[in-house]
VEXROGU-829071 format. One record per residue: residue in three letters; x, y, z of N, C-alpha, C in turn. Coordinates in steps of 0.001 Angstrom, whole numbers, plus 500000, padded with zeros to 6 digits. Example, Ala and Ser with C-alpha at 12.3 -4.5 7.8 and 13.67 -1.06 7.14 Angstrom:
BEGIN
<rest:ALA	nx:513190	ny:494310	nz:507800	cax:512300	cay:495500	caz:507800	cx:513200	cy:496700	cz:507800>
<rest:SER	nx:512850	ny:497750	nz:507080	cax:513670	cay:498940	caz:507140	cx:512900	cy:500030	cz:507870>
***
This chain:
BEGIN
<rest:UNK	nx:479934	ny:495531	nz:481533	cax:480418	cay:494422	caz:482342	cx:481946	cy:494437	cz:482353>
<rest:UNK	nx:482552	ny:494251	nz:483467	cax:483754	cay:494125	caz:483543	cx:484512	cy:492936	cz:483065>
<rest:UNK	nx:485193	ny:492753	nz:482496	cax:486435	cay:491466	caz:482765	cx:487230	cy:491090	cz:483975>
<rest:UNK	nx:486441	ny:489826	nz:484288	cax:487117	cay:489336	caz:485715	cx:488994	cy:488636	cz:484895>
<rest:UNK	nx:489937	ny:488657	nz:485635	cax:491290	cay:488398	caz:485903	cx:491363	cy:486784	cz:485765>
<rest:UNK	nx:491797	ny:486244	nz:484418	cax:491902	cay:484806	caz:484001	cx:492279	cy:484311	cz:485378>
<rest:UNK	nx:491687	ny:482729	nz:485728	cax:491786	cay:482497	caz:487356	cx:491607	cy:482518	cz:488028>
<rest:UNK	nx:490269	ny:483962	nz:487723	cax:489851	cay:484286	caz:489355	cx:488333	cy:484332	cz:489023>
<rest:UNK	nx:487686	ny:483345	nz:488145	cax:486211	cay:483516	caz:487672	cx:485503	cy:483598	cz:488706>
<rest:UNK	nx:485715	ny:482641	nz:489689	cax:484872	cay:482226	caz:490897	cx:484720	cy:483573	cz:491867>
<rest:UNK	nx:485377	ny:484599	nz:492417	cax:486182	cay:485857	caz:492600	cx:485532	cy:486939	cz:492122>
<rest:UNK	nx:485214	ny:487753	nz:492985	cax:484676	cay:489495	caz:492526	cx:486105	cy:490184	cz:491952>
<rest:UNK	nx:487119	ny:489635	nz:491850	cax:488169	cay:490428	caz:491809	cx:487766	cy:490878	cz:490173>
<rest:UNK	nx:488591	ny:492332	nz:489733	cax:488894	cay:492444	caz:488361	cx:490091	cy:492770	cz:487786>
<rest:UNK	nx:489431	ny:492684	nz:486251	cax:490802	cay:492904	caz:485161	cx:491234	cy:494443	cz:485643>
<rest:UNK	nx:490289	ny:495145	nz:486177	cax:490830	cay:496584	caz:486630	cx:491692	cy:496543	cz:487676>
<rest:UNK	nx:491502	ny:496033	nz:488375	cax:492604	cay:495497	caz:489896	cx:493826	cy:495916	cz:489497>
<rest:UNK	nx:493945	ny:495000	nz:487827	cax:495879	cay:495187	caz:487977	cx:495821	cy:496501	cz:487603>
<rest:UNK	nx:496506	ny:497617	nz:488480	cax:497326	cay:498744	caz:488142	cx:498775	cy:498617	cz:488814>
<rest:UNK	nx:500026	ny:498776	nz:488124	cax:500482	cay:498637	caz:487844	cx:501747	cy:499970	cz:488506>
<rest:UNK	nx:502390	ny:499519	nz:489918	cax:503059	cay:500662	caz:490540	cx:503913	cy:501016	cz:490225>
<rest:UNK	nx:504789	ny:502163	nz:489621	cax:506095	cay:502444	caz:489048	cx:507015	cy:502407	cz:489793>
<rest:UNK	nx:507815	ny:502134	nz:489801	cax:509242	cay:501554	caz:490476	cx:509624	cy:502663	cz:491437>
<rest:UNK	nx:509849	ny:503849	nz:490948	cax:510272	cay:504578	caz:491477	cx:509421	cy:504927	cz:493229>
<rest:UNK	nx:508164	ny:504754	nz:492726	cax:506850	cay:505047	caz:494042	cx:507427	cy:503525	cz:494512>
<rest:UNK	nx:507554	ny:502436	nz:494226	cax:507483	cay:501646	caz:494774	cx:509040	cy:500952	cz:496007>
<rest:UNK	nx:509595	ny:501599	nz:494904	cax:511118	cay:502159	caz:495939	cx:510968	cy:502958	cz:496984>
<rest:UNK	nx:510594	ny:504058	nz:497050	cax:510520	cay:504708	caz:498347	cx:509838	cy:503963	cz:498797>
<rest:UNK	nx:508362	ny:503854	nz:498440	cax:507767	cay:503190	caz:499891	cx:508411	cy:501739	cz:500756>
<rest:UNK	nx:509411	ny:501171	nz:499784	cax:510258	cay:500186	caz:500609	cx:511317	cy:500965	cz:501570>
<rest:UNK	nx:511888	ny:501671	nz:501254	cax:513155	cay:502414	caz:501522	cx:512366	cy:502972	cz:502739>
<rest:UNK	nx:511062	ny:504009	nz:502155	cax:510886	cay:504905	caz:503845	cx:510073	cy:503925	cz:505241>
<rest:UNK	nx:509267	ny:503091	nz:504452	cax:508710	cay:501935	caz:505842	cx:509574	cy:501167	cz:506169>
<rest:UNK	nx:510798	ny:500493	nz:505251	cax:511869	cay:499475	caz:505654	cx:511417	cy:498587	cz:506077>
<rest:UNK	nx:510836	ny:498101	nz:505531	cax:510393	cay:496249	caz:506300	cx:511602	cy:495611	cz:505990>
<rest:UNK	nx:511297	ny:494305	nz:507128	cax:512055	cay:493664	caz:507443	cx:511637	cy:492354	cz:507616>
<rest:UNK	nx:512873	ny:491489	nz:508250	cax:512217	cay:489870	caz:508609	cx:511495	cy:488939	cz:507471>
<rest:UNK	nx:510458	ny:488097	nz:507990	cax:510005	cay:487608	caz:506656	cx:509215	cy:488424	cz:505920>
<rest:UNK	nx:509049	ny:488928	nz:504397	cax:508370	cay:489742	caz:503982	cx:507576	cy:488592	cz:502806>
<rest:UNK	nx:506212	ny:489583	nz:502483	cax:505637	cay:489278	caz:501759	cx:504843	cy:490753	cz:500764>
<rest:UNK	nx:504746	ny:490091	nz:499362	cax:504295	cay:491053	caz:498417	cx:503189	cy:489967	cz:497845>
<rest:UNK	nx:501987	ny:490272	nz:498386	cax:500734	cay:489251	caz:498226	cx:500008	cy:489297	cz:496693>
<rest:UNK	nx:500501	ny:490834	nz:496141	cax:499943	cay:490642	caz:494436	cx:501012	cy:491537	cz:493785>
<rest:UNK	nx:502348	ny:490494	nz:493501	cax:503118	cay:490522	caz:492989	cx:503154	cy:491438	cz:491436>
<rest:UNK	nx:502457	ny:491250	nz:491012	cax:502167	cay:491770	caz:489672	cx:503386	cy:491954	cz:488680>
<rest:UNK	nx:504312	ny:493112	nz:488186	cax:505583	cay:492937	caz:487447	cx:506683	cy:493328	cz:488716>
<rest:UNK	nx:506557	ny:493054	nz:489838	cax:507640	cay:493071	caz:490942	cx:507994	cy:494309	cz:491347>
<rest:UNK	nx:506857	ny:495425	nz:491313	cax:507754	cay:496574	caz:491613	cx:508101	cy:496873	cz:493044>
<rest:UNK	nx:507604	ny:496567	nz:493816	cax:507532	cay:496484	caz:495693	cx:508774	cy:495024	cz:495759>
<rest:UNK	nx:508712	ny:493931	nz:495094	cax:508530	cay:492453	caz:495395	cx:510567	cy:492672	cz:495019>
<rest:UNK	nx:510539	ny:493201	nz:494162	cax:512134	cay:493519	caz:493549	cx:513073	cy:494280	cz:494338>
<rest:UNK	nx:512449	ny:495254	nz:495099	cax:513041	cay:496139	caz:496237	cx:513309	cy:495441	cz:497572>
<rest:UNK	nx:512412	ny:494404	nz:497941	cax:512523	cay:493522	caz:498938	cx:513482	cy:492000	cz:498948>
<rest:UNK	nx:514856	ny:492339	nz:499204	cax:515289	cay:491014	caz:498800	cx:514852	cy:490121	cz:500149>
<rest:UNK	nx:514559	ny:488699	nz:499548	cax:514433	cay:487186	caz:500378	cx:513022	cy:487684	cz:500470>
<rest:UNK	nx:512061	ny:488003	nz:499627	cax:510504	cay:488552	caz:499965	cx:509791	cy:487329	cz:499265>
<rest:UNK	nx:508877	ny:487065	nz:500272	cax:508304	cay:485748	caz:499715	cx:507114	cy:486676	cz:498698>
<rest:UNK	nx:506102	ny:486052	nz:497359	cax:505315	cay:486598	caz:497128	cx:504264	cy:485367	cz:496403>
<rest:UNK	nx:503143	ny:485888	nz:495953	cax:501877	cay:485612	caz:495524	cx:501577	cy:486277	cz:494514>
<rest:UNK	nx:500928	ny:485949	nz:493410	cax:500626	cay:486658	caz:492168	cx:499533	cy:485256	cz:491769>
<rest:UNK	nx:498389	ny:485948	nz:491940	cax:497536	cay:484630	caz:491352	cx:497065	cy:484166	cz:489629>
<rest:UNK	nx:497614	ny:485862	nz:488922	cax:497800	cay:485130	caz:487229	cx:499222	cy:484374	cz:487702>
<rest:UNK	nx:499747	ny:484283	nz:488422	cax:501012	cay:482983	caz:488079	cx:501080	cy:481932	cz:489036>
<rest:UNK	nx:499139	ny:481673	nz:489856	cax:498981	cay:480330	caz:490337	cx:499194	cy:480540	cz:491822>
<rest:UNK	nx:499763	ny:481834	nz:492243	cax:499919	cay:481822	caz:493719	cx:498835	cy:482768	cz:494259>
<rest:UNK	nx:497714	ny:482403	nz:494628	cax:496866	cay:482647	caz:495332	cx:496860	cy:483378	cz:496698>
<rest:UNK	nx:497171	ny:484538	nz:496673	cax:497029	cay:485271	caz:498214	cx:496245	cy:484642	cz:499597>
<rest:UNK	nx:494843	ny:484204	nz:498738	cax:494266	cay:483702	caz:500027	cx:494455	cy:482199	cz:500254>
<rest:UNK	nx:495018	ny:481978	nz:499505	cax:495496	cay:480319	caz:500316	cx:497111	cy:480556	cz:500654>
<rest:UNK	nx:497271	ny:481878	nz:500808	cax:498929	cay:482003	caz:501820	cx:498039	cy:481905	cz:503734>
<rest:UNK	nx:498790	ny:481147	nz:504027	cax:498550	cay:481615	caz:505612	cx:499469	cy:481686	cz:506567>
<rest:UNK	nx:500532	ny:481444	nz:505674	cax:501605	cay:481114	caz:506887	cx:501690	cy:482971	cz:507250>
<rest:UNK	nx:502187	ny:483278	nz:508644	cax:502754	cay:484368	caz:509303	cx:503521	cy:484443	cz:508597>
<rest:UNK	nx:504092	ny:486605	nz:508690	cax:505076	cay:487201	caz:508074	cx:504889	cy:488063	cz:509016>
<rest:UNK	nx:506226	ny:488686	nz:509274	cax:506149	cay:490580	caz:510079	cx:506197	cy:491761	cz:508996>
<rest:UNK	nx:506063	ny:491117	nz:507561	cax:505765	cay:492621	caz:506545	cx:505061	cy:491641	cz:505733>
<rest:UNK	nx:503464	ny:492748	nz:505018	cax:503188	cay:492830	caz:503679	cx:503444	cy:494334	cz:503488>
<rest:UNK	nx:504017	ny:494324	nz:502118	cax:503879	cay:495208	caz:501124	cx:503416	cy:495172	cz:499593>
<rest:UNK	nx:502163	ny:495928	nz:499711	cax:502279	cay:495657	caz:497976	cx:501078	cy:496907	cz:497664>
<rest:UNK	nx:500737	ny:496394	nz:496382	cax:499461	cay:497999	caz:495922	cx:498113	cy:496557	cz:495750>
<rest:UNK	nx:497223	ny:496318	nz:496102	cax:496321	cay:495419	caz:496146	cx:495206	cy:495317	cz:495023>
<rest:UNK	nx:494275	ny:494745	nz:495111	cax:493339	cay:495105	caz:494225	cx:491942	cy:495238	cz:495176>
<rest:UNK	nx:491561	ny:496695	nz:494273	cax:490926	cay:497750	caz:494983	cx:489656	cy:496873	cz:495101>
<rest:UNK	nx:489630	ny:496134	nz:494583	cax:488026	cay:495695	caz:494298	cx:487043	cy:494684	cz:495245>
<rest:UNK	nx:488745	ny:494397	nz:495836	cax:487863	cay:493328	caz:496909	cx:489186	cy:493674	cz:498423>
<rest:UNK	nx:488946	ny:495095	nz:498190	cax:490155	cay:495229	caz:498661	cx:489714	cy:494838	cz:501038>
<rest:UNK	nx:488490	ny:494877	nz:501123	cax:488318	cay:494908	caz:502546	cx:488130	cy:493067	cz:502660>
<rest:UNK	nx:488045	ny:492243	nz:502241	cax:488649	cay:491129	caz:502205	cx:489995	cy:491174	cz:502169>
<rest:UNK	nx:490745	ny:491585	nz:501342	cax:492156	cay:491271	caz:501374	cx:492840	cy:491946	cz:502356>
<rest:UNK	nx:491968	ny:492967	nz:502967	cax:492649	cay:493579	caz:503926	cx:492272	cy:492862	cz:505613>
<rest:UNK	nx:491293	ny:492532	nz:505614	cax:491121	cay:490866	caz:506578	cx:492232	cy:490285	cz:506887>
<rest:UNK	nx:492081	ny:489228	nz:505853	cax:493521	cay:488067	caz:505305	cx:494792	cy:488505	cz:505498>
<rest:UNK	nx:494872	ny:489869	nz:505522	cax:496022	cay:490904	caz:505907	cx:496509	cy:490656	cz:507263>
<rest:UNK	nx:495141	ny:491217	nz:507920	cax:496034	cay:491868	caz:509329	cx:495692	cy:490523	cz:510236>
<rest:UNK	nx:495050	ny:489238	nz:509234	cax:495281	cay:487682	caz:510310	cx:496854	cy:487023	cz:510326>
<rest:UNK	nx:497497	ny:487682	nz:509013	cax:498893	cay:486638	caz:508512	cx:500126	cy:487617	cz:508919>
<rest:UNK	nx:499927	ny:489668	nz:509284	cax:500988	cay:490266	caz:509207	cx:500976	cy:491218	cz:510480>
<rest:UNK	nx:501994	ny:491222	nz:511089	cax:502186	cay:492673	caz:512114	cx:502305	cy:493885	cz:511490>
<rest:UNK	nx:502980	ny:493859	nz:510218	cax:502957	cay:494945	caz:509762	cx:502667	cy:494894	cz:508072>
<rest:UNK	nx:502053	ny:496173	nz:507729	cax:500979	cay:495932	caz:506444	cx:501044	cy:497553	cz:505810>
<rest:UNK	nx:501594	ny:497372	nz:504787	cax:501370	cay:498646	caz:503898	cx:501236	cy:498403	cz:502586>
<rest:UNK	nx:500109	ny:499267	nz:502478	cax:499374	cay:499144	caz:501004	cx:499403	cy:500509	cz:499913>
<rest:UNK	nx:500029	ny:500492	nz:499128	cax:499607	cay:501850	caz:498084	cx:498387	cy:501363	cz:497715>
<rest:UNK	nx:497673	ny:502276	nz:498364	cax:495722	cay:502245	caz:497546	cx:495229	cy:503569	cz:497477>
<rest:UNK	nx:493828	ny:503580	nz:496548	cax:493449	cay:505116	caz:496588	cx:492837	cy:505002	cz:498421>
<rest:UNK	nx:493294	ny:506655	nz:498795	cax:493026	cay:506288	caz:500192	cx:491419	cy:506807	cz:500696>
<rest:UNK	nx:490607	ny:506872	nz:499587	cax:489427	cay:506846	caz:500133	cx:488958	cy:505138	cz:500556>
<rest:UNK	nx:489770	ny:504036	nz:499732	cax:489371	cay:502852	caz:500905	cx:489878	cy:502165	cz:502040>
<rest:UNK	nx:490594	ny:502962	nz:502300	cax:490193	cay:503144	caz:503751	cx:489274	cy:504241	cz:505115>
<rest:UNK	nx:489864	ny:505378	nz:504505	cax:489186	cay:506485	caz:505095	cx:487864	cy:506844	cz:504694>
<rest:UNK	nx:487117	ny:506490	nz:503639	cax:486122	cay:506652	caz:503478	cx:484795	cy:505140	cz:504106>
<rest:UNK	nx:485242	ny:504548	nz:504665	cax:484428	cay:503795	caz:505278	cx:484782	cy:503466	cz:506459>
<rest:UNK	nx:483987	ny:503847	nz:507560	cax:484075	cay:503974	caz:509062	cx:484119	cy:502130	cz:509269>
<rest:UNK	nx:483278	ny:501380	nz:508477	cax:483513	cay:499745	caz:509579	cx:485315	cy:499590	cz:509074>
<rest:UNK	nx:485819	ny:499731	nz:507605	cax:487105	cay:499693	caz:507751	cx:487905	cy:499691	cz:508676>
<rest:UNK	nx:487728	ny:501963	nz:508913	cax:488627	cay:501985	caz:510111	cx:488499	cy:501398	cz:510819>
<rest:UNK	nx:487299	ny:501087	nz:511913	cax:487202	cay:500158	caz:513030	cx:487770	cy:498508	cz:512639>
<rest:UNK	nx:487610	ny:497956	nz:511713	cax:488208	cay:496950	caz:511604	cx:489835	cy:496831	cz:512255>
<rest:UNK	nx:490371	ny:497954	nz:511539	cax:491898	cay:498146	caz:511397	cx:492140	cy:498255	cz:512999>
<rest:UNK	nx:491264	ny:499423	nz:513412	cax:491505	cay:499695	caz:514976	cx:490902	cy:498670	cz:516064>
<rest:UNK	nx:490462	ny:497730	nz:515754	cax:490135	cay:496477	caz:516319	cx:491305	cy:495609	cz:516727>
<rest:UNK	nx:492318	ny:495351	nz:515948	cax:493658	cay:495048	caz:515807	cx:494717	cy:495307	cz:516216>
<rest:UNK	nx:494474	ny:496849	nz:516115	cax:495934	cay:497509	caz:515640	cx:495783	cy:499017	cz:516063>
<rest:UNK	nx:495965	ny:499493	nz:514462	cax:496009	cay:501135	caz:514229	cx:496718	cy:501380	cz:512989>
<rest:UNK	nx:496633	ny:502208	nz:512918	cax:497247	cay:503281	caz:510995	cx:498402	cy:503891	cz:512016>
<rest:UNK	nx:499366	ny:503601	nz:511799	cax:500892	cay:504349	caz:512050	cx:501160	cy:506088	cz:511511>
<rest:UNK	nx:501374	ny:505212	nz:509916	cax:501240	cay:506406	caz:509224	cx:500852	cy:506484	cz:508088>
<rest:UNK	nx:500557	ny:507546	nz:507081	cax:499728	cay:507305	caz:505854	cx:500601	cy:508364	cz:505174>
<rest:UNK	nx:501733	ny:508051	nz:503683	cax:502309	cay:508313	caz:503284	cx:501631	cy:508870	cz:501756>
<rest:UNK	nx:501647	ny:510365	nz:501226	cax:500588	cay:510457	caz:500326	cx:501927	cy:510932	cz:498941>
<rest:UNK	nx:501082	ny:510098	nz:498242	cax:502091	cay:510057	caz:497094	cx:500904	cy:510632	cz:495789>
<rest:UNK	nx:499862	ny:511608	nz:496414	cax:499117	cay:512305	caz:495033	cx:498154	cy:511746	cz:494362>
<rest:UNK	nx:497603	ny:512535	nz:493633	cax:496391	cay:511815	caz:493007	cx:497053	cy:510694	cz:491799>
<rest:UNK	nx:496039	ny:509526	nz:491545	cax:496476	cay:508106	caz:490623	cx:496895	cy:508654	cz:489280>
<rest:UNK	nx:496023	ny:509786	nz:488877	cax:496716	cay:510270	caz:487711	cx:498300	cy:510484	cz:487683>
<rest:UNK	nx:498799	ny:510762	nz:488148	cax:500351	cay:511500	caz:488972	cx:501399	cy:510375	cz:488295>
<rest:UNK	nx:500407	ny:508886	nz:489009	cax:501045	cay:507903	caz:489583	cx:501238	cy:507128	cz:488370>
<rest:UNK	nx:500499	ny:507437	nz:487131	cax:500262	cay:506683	caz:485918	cx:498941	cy:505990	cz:485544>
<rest:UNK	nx:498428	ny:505708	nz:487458	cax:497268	cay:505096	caz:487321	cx:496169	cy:505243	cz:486738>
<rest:UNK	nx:494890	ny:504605	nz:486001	cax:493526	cay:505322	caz:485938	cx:492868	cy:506226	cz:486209>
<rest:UNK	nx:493450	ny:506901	nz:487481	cax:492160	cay:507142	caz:488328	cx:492897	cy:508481	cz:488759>
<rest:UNK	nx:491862	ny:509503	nz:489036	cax:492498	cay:510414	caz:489985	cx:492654	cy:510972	cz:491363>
<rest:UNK	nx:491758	ny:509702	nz:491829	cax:491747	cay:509505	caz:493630	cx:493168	cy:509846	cz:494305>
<rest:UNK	nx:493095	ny:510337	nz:495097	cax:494165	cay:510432	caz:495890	cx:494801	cy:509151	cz:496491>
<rest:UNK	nx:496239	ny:509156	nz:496388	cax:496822	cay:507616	caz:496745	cx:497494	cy:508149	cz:497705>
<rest:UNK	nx:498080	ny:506480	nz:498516	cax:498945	cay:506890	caz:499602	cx:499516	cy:505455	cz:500306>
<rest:UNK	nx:500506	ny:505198	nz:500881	cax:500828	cay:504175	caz:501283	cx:500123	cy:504193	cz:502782>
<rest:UNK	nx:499573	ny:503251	nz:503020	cax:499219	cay:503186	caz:504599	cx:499562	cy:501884	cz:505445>
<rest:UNK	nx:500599	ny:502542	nz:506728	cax:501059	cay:501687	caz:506797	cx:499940	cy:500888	cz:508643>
<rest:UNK	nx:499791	ny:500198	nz:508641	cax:498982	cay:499605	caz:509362	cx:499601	cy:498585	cz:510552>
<rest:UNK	nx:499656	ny:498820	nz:511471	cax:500550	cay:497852	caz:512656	cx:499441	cy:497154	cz:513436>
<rest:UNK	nx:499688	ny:495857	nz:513676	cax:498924	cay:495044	caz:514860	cx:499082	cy:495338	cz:516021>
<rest:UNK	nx:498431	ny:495715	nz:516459	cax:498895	cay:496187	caz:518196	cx:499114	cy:497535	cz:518517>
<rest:UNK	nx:499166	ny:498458	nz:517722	cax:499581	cay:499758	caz:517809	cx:497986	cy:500641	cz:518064>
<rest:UNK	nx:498402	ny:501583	nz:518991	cax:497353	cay:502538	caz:519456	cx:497726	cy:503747	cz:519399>
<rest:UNK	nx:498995	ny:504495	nz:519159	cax:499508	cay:505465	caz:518939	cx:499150	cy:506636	cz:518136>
<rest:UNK	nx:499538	ny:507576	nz:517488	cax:498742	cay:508505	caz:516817	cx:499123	cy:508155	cz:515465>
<rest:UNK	nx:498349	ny:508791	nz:514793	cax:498292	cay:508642	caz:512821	cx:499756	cy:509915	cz:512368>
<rest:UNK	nx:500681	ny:509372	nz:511842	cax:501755	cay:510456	caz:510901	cx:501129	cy:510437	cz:509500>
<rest:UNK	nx:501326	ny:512044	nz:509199	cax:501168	cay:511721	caz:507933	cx:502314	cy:512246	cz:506940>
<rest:UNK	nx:503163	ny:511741	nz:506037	cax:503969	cay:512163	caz:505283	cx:503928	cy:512635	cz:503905>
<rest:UNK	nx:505005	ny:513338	nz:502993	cax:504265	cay:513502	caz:501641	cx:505594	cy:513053	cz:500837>
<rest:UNK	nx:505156	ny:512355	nz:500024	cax:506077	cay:512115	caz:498781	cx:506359	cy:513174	cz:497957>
<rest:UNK	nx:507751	ny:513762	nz:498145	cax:507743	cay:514720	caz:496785	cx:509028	cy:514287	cz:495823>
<rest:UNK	nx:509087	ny:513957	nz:494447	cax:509787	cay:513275	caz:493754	cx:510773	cy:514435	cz:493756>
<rest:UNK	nx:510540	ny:515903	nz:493063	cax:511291	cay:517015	caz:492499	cx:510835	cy:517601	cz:493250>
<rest:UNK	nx:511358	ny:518109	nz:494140	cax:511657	cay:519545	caz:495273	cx:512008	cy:520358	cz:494583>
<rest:UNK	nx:512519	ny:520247	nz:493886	cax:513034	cay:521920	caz:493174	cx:512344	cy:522639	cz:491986>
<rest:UNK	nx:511084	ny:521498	nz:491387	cax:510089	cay:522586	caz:491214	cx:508961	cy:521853	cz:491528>
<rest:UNK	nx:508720	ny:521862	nz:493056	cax:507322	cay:521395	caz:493794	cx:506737	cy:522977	cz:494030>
<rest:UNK	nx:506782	ny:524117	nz:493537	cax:506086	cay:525281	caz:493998	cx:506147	cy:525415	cz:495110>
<rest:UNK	nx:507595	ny:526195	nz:496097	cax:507876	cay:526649	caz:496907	cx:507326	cy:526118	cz:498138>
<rest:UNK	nx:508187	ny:524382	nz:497751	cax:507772	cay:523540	caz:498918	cx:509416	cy:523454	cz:499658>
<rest:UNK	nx:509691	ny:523094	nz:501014	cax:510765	cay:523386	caz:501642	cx:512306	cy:522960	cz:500488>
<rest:UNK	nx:513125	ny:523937	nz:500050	cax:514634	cay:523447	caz:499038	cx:515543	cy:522398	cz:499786>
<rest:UNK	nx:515162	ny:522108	nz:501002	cax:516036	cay:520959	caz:501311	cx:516830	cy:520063	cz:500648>
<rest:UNK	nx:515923	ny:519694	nz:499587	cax:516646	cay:518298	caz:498405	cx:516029	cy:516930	cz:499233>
<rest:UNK	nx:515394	ny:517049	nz:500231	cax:514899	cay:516377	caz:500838	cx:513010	cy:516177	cz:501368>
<rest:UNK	nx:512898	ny:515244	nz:501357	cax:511840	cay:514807	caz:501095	cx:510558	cy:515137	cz:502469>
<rest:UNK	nx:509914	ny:515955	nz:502503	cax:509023	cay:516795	caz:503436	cx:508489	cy:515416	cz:504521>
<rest:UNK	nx:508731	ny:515413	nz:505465	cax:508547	cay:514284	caz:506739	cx:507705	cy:514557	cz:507653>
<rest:UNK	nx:507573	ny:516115	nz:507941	cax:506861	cay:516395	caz:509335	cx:505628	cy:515916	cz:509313>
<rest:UNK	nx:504829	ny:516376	nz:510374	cax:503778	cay:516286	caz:510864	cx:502779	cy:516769	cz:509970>
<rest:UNK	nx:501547	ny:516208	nz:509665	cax:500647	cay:517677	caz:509266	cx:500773	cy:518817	cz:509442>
<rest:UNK	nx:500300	ny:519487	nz:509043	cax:500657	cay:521083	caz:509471	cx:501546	cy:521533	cz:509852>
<rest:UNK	nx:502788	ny:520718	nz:510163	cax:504395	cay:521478	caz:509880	cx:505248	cy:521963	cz:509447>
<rest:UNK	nx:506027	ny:522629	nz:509771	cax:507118	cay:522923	caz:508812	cx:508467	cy:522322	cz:508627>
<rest:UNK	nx:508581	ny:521435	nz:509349	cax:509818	cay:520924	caz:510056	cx:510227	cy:519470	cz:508696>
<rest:UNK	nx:511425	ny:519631	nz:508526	cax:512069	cay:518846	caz:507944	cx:512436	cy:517255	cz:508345>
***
């Protein structure tokens, strides 16, 4: 049996939920999506997204702020969610935000077709930023992670990007010093 998250008895959520994003992953993904306007970080946890975002409103429900009783509109969420009830929270998401990016393992999204259609009901996946398997990341798990960033209204095509921390010994990935951007299957800087 799991341990449900003091607060949230009533709640499928769990004590596994909190993982815990390292600053550094959580910096780029502010820096390369750049949100803007009013922002929100809906599970605040030790601030690693929430700290990068100055004037960012947030929610952390071990400290009483409840995600789903936020409703007011924002034009950014950013944050890493909890996986567990994560197609609810991703609902509540795309009713309160135009724009929405989540570090999650990215089989939940891509691995369940009503998801995608949910998302593409809305919107669309912009782009999906892969930052490696959870092990990598510190996390539990060794699912493949990735930021995905999700727009209301958008019909455009899917980018996909790759996080590489150390280029200079990623095994004869482009020496730029710079961080690999193209397309799938490109080569282009």
């Amino acid at each position: 049996m799991q341990a449900i998250l003091p607060g949230l008895e009533a709640t499928d959520a769990k004590a596994t939920d909190v993982v815990l994003t390292p600053d550094e992953v959580a910096a780029d993904v502010v820096k390369h999506f750049r949100p803007a306007g009013r922002m929100l970080d809906p599970c605040r946890g030790a601030g690693a997204f929430w700290k990068h975002m100055p004037g960012a409103e947030w929610c952390e429900v071990r400290d009483g702020r409840d995600f789903f009783a936020w409703h007011e509109k924002v034009d950014w969420i950013v944050s890493n969610p909890p996986y567990s009830i994560f197609a609810d929270w991703m609902a509540h998401s795309l009713e309160i935000a135009e724009h929405i990016v989540y570090l999650i393992p990215l089989a939940k999204v891509f691995s369940v077709e009503k998801r995608i259609r949910d998302i593409y009901r809305v919107g669309g996946i912009v782009e999906t930023r892969l930052y490696g398997a959870g092990t990598t990341l510190g996390f539990p798990f060794g699912w493949p992670c990735g930021a995905v960033y999700v727009r209301v209204g958008y019909r455009g095509p899917m980018a996909w990007t790759f996080y590489i921390p150390n280029i200079a010994v990623s095994g004869g990935l482009p020496a730029t010093g710079k961080p690999y951007t193209g397309r799938a299957g490109s080569q282009e800087d």
